[in-house]
N, C-alpha and C positions, 0 to 999 in steps of 0.2 A: 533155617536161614534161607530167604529168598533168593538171597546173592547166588550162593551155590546151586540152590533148584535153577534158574535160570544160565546159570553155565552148563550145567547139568544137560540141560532140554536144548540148549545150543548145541553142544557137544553132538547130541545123539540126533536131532535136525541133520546138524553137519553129514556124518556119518549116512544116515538114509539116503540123502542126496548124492554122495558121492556113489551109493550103492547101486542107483536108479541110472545115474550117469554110466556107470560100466555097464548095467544091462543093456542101455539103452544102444551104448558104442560096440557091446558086441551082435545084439540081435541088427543091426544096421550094417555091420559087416558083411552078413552074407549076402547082401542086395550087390555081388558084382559085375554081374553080365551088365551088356548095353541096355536090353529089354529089362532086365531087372531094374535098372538104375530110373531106366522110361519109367516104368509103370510108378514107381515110387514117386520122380518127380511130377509125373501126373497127380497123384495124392496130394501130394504138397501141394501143388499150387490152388488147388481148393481151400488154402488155409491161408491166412495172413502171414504177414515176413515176422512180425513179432510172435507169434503161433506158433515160425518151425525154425524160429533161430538157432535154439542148440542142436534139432536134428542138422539145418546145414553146416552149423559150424561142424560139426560131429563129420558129416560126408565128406565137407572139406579139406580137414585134416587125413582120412583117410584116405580119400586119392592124393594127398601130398606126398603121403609115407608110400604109397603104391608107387608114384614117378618115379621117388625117389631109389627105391628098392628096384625097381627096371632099369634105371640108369645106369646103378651101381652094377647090376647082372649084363647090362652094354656092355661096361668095359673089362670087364672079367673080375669086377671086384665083388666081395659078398658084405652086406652089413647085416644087423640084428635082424631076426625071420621072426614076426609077429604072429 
């Protein structure tokens, strides 16, 4: 049944990607010094914006969650520790 092979290879598509995407968001986590961040965005920028889309969105989100998590430790509050 074609139908099913092809949800089949979807499915499992699906799944690699998602797999690729966490590796990818955690080996990009450790880049968090300032010099870290430089050197890295130095790389980047030898690539086009279509090139390093989900690496910045990827960056993006995790200095969101970093503010956020400083903020929170500002005011004496504590939220989830990633």
């Amino acid at each position: 049944m074609p139908f099913i092979r092809e949800i089949r290879t979807t499915i499992s598509n699906r799944i690699a990607e998602r797999r690729a995407h966490r590796q990818l968001t955690s080996e990009l986590a450790a880049f968090r010094t300032a010099a870290e961040r430089t050197e890295l965005d130095l790389v980047l920028g030898r690539h086009t914006a279509e090139e390093t889309r989900e690496i910045e969105a990827i960056l993006n989100q995790q200095d969101a969650e970093r503010r956020y998590q400083h903020a929170l430790q500002s005011v004496g509050l504590s939220g989830p520790q990633h």
